[in-house]
MOPAC internal coordinates of N, CA, C and O (Angstrom, degrees):
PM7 1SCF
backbone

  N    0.0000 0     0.00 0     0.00 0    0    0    0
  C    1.4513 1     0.00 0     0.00 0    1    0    0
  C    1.5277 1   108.31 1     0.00 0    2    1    0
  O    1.2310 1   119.07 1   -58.94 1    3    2    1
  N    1.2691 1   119.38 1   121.06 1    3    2    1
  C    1.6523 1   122.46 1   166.35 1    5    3    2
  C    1.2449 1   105.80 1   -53.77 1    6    5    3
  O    1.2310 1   129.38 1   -28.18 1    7    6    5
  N    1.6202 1    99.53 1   151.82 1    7    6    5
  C    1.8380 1   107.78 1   172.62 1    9    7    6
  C    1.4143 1   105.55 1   -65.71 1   10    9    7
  O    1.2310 1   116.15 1   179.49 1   11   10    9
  N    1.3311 1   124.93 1    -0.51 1   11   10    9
  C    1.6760 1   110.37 1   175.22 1   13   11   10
  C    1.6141 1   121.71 1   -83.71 1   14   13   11
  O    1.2310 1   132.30 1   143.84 1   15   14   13
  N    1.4873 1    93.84 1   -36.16 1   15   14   13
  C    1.2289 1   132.47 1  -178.50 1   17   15   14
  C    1.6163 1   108.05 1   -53.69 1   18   17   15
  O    1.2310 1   124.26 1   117.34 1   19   18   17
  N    1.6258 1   109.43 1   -62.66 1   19   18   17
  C    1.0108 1   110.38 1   151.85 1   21   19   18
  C    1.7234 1   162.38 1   -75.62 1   22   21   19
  O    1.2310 1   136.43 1  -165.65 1   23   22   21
  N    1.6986 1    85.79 1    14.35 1   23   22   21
  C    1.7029 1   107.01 1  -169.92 1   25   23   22
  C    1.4789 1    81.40 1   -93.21 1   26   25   23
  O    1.2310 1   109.31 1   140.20 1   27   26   25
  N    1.6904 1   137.63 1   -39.80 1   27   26   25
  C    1.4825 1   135.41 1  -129.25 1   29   27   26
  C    1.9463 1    70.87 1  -108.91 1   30   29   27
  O    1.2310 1   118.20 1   131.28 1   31   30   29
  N    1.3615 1   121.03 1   -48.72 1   31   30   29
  C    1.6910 1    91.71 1   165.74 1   33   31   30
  C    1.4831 1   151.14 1   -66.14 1   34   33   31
  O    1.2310 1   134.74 1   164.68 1   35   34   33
  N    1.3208 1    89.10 1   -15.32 1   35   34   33
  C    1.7113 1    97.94 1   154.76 1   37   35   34
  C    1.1574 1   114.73 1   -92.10 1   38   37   35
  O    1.2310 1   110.84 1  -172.20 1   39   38   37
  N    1.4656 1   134.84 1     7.80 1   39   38   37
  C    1.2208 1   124.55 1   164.51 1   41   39   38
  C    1.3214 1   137.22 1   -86.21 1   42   41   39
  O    1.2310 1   126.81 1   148.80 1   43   42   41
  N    1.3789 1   104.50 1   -31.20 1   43   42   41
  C    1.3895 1   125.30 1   156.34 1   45   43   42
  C    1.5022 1   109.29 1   -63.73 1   46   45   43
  O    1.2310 1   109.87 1    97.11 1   47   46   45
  N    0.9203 1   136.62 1   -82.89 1   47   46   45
  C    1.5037 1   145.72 1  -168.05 1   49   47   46
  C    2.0291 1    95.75 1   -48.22 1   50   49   47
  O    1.2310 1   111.09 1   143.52 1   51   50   49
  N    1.1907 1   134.38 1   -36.48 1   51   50   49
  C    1.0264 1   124.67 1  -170.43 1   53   51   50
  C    1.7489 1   108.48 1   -92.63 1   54   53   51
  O    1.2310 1   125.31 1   144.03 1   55   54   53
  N    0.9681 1   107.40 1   -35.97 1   55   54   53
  C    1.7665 1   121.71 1   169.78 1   57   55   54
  C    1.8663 1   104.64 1   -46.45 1   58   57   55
  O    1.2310 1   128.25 1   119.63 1   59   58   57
  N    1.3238 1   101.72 1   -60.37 1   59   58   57
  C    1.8962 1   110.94 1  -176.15 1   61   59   58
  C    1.6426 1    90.80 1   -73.44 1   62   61   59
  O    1.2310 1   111.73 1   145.07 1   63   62   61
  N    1.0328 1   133.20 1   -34.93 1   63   62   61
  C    1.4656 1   123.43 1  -173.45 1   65   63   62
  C    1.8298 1   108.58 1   -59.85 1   66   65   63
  O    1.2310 1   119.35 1   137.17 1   67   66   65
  N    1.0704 1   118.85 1   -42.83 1   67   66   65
  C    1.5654 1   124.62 1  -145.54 1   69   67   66
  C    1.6415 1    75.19 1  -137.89 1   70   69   67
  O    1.2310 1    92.23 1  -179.50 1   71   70   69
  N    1.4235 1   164.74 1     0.50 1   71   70   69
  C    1.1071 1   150.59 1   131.21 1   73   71   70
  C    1.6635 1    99.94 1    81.36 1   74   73   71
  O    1.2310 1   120.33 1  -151.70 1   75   74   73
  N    1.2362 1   116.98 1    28.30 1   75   74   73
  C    1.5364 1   112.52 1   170.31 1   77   75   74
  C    1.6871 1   107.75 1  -152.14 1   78   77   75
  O    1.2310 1   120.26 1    -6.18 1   79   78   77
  N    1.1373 1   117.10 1   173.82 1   79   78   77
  C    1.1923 1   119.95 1  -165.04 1   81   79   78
  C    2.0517 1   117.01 1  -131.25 1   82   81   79
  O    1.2310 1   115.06 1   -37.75 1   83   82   81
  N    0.6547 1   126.97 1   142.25 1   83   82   81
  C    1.7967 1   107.24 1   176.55 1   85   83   82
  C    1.2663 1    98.24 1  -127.40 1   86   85   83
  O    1.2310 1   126.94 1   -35.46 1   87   86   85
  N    1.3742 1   104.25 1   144.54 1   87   86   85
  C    1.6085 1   122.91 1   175.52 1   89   87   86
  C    1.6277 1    97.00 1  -136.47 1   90   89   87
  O    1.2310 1   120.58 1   -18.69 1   91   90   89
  N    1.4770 1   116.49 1   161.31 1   91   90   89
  C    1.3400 1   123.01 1   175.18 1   93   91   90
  C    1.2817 1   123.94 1  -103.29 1   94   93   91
  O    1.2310 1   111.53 1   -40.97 1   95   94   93
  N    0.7270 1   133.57 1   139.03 1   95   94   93
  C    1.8344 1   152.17 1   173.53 1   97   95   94
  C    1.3115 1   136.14 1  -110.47 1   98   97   95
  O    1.2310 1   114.49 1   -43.36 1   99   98   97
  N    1.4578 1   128.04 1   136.64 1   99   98   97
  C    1.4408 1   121.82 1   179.33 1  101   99   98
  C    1.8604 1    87.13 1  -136.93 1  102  101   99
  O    1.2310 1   125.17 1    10.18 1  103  102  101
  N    1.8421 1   107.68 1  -169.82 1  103  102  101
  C    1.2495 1   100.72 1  -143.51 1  105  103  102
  C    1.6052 1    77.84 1   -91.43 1  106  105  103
  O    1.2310 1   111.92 1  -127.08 1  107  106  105
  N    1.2906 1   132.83 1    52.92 1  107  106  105
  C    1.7095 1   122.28 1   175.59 1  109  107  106
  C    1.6921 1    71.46 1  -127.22 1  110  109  107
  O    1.2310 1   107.82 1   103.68 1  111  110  109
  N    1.3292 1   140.35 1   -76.32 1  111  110  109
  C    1.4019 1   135.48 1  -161.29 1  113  111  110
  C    1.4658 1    87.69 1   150.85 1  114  113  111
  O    1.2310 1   126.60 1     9.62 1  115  114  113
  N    1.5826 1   104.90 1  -170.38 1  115  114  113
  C    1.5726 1   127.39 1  -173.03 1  117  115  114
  C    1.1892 1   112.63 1   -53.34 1  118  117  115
  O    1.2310 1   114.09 1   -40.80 1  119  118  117
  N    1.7713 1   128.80 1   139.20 1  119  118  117
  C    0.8781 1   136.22 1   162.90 1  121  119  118
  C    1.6635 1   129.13 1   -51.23 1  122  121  119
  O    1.2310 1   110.68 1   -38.70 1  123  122  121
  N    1.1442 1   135.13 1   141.30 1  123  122  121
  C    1.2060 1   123.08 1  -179.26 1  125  123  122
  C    1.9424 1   106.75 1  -157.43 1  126  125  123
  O    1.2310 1   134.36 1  -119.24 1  127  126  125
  N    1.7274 1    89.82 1    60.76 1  127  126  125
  C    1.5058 1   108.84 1   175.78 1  129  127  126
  C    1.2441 1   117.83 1   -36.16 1  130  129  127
  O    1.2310 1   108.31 1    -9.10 1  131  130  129
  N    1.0493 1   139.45 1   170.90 1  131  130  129
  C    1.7624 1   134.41 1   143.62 1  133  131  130
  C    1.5347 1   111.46 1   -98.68 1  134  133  131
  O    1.2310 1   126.87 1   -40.92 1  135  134  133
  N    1.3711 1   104.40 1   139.08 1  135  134  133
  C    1.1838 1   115.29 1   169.77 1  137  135  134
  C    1.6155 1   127.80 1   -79.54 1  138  137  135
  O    1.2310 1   118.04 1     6.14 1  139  138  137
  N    1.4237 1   121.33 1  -173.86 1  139  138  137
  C    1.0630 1   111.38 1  -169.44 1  141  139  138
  C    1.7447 1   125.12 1   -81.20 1  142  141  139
  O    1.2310 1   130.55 1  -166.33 1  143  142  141
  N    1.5987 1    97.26 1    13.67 1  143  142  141
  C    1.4151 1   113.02 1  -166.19 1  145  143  142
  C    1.7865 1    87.00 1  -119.12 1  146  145  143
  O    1.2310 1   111.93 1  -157.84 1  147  146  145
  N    1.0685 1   132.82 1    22.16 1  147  146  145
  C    1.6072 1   128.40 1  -164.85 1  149  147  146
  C    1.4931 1   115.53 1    55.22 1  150  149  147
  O    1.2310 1   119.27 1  -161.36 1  151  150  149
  N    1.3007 1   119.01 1    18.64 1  151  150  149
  C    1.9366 1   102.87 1  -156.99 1  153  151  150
  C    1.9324 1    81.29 1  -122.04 1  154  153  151
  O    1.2310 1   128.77 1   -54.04 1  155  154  153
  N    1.3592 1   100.71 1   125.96 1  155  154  153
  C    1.3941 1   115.34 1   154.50 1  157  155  154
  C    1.2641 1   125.07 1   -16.08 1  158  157  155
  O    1.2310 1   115.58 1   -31.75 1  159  158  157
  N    1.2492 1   125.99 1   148.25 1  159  158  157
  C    1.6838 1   119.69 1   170.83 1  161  159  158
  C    1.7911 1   104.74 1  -165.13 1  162  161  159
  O    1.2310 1   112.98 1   -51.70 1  163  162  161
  N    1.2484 1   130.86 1   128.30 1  163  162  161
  C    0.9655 1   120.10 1  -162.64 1  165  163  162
  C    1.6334 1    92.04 1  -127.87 1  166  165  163
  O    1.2310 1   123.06 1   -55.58 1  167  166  165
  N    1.6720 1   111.74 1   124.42 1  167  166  165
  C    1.3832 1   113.19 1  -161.51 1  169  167  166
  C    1.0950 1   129.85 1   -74.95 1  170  169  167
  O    1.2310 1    93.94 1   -63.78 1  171  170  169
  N    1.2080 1   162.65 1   116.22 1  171  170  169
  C    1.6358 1   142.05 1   165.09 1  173  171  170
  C    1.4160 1   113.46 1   -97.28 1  174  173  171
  O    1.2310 1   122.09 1     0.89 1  175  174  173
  N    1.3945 1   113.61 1  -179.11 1  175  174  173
  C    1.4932 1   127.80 1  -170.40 1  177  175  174
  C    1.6860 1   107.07 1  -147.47 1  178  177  175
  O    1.2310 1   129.93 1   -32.82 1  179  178  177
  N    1.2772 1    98.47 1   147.18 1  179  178  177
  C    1.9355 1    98.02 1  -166.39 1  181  179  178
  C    1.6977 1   102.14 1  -111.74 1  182  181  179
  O    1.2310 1   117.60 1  -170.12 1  183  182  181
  N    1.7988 1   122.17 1     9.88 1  183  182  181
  C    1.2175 1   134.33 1   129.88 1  185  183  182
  C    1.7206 1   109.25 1  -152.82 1  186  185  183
  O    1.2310 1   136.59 1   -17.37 1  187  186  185
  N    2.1548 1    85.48 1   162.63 1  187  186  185
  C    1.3769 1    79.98 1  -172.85 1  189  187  186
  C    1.4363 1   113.05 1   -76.06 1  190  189  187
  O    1.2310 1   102.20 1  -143.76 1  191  190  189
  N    0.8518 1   150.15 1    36.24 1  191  190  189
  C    1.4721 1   152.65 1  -165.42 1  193  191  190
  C    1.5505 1    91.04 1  -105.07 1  194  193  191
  O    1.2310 1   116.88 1   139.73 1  195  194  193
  N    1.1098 1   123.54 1   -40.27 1  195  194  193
  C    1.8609 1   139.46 1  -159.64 1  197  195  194
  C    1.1394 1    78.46 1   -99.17 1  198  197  195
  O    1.2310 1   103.43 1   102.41 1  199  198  197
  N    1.5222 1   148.07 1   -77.59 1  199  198  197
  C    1.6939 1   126.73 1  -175.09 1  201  199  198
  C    1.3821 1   122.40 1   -30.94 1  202  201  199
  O    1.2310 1   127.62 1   124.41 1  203  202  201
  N    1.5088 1   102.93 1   -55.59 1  203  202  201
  C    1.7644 1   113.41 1  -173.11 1  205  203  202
  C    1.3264 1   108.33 1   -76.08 1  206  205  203
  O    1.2310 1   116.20 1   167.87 1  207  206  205
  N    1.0966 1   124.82 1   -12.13 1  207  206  205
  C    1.3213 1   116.63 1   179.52 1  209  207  206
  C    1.6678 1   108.72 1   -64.96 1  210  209  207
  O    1.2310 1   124.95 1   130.41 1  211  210  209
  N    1.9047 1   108.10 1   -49.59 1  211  210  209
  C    1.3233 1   102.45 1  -165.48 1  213  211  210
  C    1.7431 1   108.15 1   -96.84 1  214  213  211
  O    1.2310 1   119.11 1   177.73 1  215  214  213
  N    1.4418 1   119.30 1    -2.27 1  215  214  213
  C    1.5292 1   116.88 1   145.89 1  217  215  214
  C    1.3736 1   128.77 1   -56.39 1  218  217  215
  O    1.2310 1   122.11 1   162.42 1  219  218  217
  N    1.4931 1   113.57 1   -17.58 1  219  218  217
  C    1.5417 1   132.09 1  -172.15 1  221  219  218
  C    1.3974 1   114.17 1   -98.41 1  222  221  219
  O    1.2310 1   119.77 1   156.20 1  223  222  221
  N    1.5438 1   118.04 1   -23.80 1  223  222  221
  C    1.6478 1   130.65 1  -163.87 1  225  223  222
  C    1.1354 1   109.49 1  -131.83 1  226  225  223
  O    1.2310 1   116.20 1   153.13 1  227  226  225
  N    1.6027 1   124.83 1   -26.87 1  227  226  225
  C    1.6378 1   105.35 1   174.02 1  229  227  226
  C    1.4188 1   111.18 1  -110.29 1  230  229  227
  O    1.2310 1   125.05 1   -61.33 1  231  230  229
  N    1.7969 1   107.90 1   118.67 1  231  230  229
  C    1.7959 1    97.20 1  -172.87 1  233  231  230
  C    1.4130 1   118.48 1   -42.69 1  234  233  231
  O    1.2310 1   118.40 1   138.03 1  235  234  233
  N    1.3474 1   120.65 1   -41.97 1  235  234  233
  C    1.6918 1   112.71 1  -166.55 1  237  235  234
  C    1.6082 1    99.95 1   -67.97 1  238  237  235
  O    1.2310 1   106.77 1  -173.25 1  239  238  237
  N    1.2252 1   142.22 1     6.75 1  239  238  237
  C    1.2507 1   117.51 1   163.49 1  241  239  238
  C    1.6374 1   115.20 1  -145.83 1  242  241  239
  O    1.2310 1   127.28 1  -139.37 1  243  242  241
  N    1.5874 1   103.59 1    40.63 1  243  242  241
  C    1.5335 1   126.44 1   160.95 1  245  243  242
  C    1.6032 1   101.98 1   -63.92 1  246  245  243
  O    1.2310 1   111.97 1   150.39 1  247  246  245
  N    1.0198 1   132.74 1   -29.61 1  247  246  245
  C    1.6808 1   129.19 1  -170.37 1  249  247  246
  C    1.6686 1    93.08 1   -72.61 1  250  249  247
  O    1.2310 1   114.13 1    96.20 1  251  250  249
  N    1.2099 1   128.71 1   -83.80 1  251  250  249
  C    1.1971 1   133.54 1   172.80 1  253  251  250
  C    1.3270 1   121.84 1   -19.27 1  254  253  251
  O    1.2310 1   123.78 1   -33.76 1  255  254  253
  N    1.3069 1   110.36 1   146.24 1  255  254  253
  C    1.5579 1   137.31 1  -176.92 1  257  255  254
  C    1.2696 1   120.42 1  -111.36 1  258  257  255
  O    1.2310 1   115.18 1   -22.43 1  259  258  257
  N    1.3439 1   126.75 1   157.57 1  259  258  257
  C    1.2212 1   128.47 1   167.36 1  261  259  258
  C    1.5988 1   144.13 1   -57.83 1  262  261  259
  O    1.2310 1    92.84 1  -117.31 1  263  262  261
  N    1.0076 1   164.02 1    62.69 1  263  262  261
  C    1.3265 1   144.66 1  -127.49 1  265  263  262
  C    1.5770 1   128.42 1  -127.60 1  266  265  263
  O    1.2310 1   121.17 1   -76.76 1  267  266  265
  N    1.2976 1   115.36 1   103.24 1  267  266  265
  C    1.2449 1   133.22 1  -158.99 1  269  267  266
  C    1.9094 1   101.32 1   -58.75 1  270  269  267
  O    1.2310 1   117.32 1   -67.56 1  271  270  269
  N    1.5171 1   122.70 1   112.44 1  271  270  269
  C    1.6636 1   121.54 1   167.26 1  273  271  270
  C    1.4904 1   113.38 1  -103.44 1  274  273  271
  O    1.2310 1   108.09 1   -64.93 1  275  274  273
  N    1.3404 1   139.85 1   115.07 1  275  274  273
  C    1.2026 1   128.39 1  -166.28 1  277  275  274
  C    2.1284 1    92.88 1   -75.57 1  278  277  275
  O    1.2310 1   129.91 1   -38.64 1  279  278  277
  N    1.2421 1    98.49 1   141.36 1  279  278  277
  C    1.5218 1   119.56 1  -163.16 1  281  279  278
  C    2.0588 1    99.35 1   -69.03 1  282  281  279
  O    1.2310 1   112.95 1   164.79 1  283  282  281
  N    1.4803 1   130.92 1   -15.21 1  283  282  281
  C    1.1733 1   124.55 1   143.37 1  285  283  282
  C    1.6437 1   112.66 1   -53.50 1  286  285  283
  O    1.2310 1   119.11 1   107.11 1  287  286  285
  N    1.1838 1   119.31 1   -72.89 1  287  286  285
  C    1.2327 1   129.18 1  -170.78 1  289  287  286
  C    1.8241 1   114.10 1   -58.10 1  290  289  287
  O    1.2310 1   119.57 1   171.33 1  291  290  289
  N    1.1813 1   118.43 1    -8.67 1  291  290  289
  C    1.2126 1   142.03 1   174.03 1  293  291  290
  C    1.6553 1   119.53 1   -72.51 1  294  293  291
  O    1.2310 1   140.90 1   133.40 1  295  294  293
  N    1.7055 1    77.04 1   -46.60 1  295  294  293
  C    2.1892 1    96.89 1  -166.20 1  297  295  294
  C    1.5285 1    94.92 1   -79.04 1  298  297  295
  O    1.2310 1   126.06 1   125.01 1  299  298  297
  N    1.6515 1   105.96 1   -54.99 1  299  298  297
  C    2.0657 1   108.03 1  -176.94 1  301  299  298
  C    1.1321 1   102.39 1   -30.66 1  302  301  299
  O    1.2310 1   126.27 1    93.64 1  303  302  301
  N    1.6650 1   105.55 1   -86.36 1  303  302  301
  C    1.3916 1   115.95 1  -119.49 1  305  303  302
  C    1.8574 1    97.99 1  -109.61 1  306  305  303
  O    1.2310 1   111.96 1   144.27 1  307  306  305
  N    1.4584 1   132.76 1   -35.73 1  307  306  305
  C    1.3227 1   154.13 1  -166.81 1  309  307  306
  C    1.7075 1    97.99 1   -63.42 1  310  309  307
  O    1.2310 1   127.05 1   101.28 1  311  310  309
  N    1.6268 1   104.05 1   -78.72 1  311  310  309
  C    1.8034 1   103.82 1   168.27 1  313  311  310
  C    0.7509 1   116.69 1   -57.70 1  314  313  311
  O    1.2310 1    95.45 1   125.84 1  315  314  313
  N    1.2522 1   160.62 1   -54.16 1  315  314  313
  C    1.7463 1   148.05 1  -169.77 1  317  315  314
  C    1.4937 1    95.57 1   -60.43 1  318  317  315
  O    1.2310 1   109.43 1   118.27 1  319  318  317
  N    1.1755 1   137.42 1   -61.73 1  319  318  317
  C    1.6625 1   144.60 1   175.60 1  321  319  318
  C    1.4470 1   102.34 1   -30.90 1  322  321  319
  O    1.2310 1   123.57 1   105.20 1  323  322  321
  N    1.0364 1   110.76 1   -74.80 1  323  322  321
  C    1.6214 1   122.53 1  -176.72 1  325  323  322
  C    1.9258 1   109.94 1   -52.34 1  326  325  323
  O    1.2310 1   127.15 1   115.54 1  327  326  325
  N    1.5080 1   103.84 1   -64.46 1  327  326  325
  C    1.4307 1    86.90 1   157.30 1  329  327  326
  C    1.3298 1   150.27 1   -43.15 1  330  329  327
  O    1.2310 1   133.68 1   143.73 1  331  330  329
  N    1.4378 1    91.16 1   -36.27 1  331  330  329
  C    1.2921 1   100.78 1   178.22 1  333  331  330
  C    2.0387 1   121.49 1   -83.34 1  334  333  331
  O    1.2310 1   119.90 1   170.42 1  335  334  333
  N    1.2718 1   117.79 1    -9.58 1  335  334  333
  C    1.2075 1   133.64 1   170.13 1  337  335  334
  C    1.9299 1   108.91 1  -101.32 1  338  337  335
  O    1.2310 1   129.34 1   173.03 1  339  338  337
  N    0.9498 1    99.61 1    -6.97 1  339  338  337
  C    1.6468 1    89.07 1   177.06 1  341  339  338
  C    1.7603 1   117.56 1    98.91 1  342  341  339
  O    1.2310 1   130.65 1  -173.57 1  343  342  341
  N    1.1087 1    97.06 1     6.43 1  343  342  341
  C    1.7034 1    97.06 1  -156.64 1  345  343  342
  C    1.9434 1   101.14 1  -106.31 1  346  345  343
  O    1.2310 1   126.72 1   -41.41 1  347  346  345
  N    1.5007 1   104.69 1   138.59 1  347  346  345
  C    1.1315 1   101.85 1  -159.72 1  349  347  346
  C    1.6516 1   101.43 1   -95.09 1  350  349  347
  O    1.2310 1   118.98 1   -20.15 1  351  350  349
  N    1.0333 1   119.55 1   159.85 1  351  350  349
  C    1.6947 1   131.18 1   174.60 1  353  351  350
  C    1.9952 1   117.44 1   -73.27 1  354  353  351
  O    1.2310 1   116.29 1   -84.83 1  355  354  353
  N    1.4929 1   124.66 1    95.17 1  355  354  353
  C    1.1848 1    98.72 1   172.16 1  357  355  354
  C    1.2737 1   116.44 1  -108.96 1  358  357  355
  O    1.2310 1   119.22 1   -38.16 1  359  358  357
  N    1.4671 1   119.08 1   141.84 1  359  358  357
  C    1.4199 1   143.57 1  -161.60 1  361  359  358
  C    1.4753 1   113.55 1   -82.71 1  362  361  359
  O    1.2310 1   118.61 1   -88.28 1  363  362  361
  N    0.7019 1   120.25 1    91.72 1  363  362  361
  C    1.9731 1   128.30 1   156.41 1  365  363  362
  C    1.3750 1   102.03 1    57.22 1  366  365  363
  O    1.2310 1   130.10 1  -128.16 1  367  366  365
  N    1.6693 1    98.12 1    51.84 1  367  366  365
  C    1.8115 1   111.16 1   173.96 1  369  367  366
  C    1.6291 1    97.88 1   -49.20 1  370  369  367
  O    1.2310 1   126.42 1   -19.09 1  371  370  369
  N    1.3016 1   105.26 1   160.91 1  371  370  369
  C    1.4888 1   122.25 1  -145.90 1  373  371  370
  C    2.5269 1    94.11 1  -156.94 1  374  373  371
  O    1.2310 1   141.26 1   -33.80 1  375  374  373
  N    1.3659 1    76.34 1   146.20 1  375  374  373
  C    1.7422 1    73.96 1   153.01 1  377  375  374
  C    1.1687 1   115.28 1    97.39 1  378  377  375
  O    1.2310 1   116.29 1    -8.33 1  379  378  377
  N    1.4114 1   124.66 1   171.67 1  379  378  377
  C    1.6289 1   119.14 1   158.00 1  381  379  378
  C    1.1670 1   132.90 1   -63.77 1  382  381  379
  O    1.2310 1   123.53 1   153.97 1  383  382  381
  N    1.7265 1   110.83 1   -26.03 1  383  382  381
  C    1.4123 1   116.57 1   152.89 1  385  383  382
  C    1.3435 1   153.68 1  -113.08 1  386  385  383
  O    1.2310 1   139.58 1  -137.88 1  387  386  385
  N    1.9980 1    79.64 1    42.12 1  387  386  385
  C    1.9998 1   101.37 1  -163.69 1  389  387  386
  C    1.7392 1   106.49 1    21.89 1  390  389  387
  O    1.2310 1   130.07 1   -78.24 1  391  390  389
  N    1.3700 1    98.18 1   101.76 1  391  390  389
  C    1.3796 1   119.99 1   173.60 1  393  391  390
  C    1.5027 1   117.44 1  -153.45 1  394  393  391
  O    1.2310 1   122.82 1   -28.86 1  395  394  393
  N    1.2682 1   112.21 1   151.14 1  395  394  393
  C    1.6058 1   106.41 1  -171.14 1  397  395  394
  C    1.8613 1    88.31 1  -157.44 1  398  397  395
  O    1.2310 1   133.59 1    32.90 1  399  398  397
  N    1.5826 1    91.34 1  -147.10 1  399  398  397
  C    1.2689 1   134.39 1   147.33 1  401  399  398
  C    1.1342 1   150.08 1   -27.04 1  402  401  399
  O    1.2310 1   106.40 1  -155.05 1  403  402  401
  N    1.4463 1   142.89 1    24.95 1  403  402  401
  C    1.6496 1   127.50 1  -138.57 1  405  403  402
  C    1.3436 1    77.01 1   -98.90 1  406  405  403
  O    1.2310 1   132.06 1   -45.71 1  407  406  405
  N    1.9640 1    94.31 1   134.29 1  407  406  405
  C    1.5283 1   107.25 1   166.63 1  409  407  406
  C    1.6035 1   103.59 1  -140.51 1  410  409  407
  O    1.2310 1   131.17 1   -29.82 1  411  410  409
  N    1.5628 1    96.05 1   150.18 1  411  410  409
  C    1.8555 1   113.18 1  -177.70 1  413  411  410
  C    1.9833 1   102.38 1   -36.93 1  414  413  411
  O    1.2310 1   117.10 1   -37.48 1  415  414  413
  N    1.1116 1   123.13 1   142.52 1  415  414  413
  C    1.5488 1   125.51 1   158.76 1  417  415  414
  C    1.1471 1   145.80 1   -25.07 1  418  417  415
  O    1.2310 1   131.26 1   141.69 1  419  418  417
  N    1.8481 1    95.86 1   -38.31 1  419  418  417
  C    1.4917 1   117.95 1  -167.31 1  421  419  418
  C    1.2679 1    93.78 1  -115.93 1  422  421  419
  O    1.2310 1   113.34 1   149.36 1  423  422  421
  N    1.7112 1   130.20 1   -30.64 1  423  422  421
  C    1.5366 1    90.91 1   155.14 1  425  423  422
  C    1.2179 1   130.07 1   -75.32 1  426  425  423
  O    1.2310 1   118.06 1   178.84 1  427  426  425
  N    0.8662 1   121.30 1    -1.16 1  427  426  425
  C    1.9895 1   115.87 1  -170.58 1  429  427  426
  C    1.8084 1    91.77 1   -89.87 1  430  429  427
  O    1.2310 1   119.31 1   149.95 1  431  430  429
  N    1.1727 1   118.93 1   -30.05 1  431  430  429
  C    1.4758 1   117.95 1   171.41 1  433  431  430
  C    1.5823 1   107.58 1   -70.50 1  434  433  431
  O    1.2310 1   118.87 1   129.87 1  435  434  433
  N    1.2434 1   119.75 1   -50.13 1  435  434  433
  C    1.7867 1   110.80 1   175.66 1  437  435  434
  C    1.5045 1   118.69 1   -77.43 1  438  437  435
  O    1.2310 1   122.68 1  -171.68 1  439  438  437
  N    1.5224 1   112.47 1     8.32 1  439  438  437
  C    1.3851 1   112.41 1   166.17 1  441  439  438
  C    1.5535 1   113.62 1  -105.56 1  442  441  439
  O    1.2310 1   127.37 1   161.04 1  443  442  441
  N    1.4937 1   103.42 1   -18.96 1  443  442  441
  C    1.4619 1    89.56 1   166.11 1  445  443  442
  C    1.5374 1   126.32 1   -88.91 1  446  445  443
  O    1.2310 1   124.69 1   172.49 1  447  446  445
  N    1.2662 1   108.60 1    -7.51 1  447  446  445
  C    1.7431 1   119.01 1   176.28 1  449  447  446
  C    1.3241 1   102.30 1   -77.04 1  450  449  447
  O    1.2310 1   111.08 1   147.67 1  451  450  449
  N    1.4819 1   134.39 1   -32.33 1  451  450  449
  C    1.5513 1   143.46 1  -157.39 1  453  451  450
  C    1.1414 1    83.14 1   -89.97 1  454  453  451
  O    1.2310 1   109.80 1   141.29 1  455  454  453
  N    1.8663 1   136.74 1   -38.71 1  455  454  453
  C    1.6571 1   123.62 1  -171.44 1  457  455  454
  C    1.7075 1   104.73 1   -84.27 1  458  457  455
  O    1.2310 1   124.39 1   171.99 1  459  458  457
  N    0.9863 1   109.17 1    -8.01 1  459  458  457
  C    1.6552 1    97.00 1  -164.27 1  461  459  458
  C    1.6199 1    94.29 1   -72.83 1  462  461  459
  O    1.2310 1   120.10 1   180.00 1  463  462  461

């Protein structure tokens, strides 16, 4: 299993564990980098320890903060948003160049109903 492979499986299993989610923020709002395919991806983390880590280690996102989403308020209103703008989900980016996972909305929503 790749370390990506396995960041996006502890993400699921740790997200339903602790029922909240963290994404990062500065005073513009959420990041929404491009990936290496040009397509948007806006990152989350399944604890903040894995957020702060890469607010702490990669300069481009030392400005940014941590930010606690309770994982109801995550499933409503966050995925349908994101689906609905085009922007892909990345999973418990990792590394020197916070990178992971970016997956479609509605699967990262039918993979967490299949883990519950």
């Amino acid at each position: 299993m790749s370390i990506s492979a396995a960041q996006a499986s502890r993400f699921y299993q740790e997200v339903i564990l602790h029922q909240q989610v963290w994404g990062i923020r500065d005073s513009h709002g959420f990041p929404t980098p491009p990936n290496g395919d040009g397509e948007r991806s806006m990152p989350f983390w399944s604890l903040r320890s894995r957020a702060e880590k890469v607010t702490s280690s990669i300069p481009a996102y030392r400005a940014f903060e941590a930010e606690a989403i309770p994982l109801t308020v995550w499933r409503t209103q966050w995925i349908d948003a994101l689906e609905r703008d085009g922007i892909l989900v990345g999973l418990n980016w990792s590394g020197v160049r916070a990178t992971g996972y970016d997956i479609q909305p509605l699967e990262v929503r039918a993979r967490l109903e299949a883990s519950e």
